[in-house]
N, C-alpha and C positions, 0 to 999 in steps of 0.2 A: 410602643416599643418598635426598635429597628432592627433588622436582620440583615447579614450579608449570605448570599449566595455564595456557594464552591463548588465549583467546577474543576476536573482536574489539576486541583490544586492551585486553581486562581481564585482569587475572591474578589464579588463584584458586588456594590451596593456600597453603604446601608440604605435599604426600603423600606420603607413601610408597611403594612400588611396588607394596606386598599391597593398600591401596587404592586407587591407581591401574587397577589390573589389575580391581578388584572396582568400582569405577567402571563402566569401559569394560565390562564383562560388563552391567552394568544396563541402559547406552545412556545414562549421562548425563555421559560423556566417551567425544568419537570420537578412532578413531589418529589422523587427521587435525588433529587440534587442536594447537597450537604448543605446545612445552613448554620449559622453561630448567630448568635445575640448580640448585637452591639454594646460594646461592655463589658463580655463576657468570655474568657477564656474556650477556644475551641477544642471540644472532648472527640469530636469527629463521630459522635453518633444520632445527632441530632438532621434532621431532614426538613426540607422545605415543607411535607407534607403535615409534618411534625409541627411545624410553627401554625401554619395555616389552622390547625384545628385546637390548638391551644387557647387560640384565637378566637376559635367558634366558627370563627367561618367555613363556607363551600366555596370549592369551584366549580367551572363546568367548562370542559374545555370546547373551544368554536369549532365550528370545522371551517375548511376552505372549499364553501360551497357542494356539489354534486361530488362523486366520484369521478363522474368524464370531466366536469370545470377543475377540477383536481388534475388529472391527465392532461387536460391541455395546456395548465398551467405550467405543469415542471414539463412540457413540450416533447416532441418525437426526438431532438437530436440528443437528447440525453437518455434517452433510453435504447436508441438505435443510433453512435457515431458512427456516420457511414464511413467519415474518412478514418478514423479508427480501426476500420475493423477490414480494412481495403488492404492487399496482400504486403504493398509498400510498406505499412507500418509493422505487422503481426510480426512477418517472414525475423527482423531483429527483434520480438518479445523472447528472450532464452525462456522465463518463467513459464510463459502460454508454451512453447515446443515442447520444454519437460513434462510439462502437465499432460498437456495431451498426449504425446507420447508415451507415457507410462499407463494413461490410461484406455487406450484405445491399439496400441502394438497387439495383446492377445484376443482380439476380432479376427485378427490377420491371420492367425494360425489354422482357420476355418478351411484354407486353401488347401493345407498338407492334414487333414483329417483322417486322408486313407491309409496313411504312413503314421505308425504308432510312434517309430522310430524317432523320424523326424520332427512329429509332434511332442513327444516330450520333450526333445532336447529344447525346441526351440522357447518352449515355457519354462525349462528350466534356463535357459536365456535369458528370457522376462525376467524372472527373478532374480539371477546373477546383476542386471541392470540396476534394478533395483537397490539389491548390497551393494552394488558401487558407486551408488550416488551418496550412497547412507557414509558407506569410508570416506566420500569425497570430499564430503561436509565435512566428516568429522578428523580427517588426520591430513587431508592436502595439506602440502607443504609446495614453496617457491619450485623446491627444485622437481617436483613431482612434474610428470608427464602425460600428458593423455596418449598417446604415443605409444608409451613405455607400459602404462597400465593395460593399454589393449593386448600388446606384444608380449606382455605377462602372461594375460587369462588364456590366451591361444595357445603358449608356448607351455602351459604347463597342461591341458589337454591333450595338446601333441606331445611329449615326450611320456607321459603315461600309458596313449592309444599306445606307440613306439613299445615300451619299456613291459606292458603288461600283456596285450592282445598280438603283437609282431613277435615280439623278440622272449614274451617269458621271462623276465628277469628275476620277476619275483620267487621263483626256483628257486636260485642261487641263494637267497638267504636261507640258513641251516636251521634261524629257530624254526621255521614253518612246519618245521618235523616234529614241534611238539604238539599234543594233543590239546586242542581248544576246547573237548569237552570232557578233559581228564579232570586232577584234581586242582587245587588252587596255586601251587608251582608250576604245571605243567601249562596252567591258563594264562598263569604272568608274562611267561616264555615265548610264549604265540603271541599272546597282542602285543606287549611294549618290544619285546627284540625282535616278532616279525613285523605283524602289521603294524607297528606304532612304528619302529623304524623306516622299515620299506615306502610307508606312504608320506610321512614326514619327509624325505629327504629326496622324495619325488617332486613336492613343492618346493622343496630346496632350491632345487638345481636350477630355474629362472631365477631366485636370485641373486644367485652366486656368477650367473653369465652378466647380472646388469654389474654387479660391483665389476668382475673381471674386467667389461668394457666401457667403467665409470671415468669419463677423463678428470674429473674433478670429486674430494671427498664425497660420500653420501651422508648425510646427516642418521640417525636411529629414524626418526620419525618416518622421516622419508621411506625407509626400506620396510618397519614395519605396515605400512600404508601399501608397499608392494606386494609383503605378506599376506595380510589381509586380498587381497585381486587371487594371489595365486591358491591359497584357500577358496576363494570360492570357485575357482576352475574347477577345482579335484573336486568339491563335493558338486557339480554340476555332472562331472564324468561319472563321477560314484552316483549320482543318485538315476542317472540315467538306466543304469545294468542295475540296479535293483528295481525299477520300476517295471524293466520289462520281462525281471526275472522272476526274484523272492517274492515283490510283491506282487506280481500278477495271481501269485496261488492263493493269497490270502484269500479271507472273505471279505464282502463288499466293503464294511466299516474298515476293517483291520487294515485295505490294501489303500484306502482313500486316505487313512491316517497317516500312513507312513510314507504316503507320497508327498503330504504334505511338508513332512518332517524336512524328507529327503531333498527338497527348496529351500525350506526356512531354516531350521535351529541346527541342523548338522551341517549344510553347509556354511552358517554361523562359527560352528566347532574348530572346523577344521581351519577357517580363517583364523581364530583366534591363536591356534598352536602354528599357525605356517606365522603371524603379525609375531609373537615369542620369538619365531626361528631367525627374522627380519633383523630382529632388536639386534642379537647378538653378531650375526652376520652382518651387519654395519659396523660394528665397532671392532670387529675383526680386519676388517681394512684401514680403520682408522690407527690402529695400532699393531700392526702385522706380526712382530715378536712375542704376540700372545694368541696367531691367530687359533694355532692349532686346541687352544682350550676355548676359546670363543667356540670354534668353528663345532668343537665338541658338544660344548653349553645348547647351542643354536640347533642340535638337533636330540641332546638329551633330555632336555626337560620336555617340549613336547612331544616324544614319544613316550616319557613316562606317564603326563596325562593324558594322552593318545589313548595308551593301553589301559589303563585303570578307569578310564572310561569303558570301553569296552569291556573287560572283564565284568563291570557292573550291568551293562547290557543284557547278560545271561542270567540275572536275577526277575527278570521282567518287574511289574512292579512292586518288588520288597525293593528293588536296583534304583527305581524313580528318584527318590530322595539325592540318592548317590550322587545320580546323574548330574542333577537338578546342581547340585552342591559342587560337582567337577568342572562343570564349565562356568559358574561364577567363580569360582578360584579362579582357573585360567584366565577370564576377562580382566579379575580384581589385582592381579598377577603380572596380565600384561599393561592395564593403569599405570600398576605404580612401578612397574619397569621404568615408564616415559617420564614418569615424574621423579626419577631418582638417576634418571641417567646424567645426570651432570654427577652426581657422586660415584658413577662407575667411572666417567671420563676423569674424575679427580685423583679417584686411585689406579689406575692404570695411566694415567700420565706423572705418576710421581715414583710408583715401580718402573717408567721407564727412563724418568730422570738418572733414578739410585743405579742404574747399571752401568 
């Protein structure tokens, strides 16, 4: 009986079993390799080692001599390319600088150790880095800017340090006066019309300066891809003043948790409602006769899930579920934003026909 070998989906042979077997003893057919029956239809669960003992037979695979005759064989320049690894080549590997870079940037922060200050922010840096390679991947767009991303993440840091720590702005909003530990009106009122708006539309404002000085349309993708950067500025700044604040009182678990948070899945959060704010705020310029309800949309709906996050926050874990459940909305929310935006561009380009 003759078998054919598969391999990735090629098939080689038919052998025989005395060369199958004397194959497999070389190492240049493993058991492991798919094998069919010549003659016989391939079910695809049938293996070389599988024929082999149907057969009766053993193998017994050779070696190639010593371990060092081994070594010396596959030779030193294959295990050390010297010209490979010589700065001339590395310095253009993008993959080896990312790599190591992300792996090796928080060693560095050893230096400012004596500086609390300075030491979080700049691992909350690390991490920011991090989400922006993760958006980069996943929503860069042509017209996207490395440039523009950077000018983003600063820009919205700076007009917050400005807006909250210089100038107090956050005053000026009237819900703040409701009580966040009153009853469940009084909590709506605080988080979605204070701090759900107040801090939404902090990230706003980078980018409404990139649209303002867009010389050319912005695509949705594009701007939510902006959103996304300027979300994780804010929860960088945010997580910074709670690291050195709220949680420094916690205990050791409780302040180590919520530092961790305070990097990962919040400043997550707040990308996903500023990437919302993005969507709609593109297509507000795209269509400027609707911008005032765009521009609205753009800051409505994520501070309503802003705030009802929040609100759930005060549950501590009866809230978890909640939580867990608001910000997959928001993600699944802003998905199919990107995936149904040509049927926004379709009715809004045909209400602006009809007029």
């Amino acid at each position: 009986m003759n078998y054919f070998v598969i391999r990735n989906g090629t098939h080689f042979g038919p052998y025989d079993v005395d060369t199958l077997c004397d194959m497999v003893n070389r190492g240049r057919v493993l058991t492991c390799d798919m094998a069919q029956i010549d003659g016989q239809p391939y079910d695809g669960r049938l293996t070389v080692g599988d024929c082999i003992r149907r057969e009766g037979r053993k193998v017994r695979l050779r070696n190639a001599g010593s371990t060092m005759t081994q070594l010396n064989a596959i030779g030193s320049q294959i295990l050390l390319p010297r010209s490979d690894v010589s700065r001339r080549v590395w310095k253009d590997d993008s993959k080896l600088l990312v790599m190591t870079s992300v792996g090796l940037l928080p060693i560095f922060v050893e230096i400012f150790a004596n500086s609390t200050l300075l030491t979080f922010y700049l691992i909350s840096l690390y991490f920011s880095v991090i989400w922006g390679l993760f958006f980069w991947y996943l929503f860069k767009t042509k017209q996207v800017s490395l440039k523009s991303a950077i000018s983003t993440f600063f820009l919205t840091q700076g007009f917050v340090f400005l807006a909250w720590d210089v100038l107090g702005i956050v005053r000026l909003n009237p819900f703040y006066m409701f009580n966040a530990d009153g009853g469940l009106l009084n909590r709506a009122l605080f988080y979605v019309g204070g701090v759900g708006v107040t801090e939404e539309l902090a990230k706003a404002v980078p980018l409404f300066v990139i649209i303002f000085r867009a010389r050319q349309p912005i695509i949705p993708q594009t701007m939510v891809f902006y959103g996304l950067i300027s979300g994780i500025a804010f929860g960088v700044f945010e997580g910074v003043q709670y690291q050195l604040t709220v949680n420094a009182e916690l205990d050791y678990g409780a302040s180590f948790y919520m530092n961790v948070t305070r990097l990962t899945t919040l400043p997550f959060a707040h990308a996903l409602w500023a990437g919302i704010a993005g969507y709609f705020i593109s297509f507000s310029q795209l269509y400027p006769i609707y911008k005032w309800a765009l521009r609205f949309l753009a800051l409505a709906i994520p501070a309503l899930l802003h705030g009802i996050y929040d609100i759930s926050c005060g549950y501590d874990v009866l809230g978890l579920p909640f939580r867990v459940a608001i910000l997959f909305f928001s993600a699944l929310l802003l998905m199919t934003y990107l995936k149904r935006g040509k049927d926004l561009q379709a009715q809004l380009s045909n209400l602006t026909s009809a007029l």
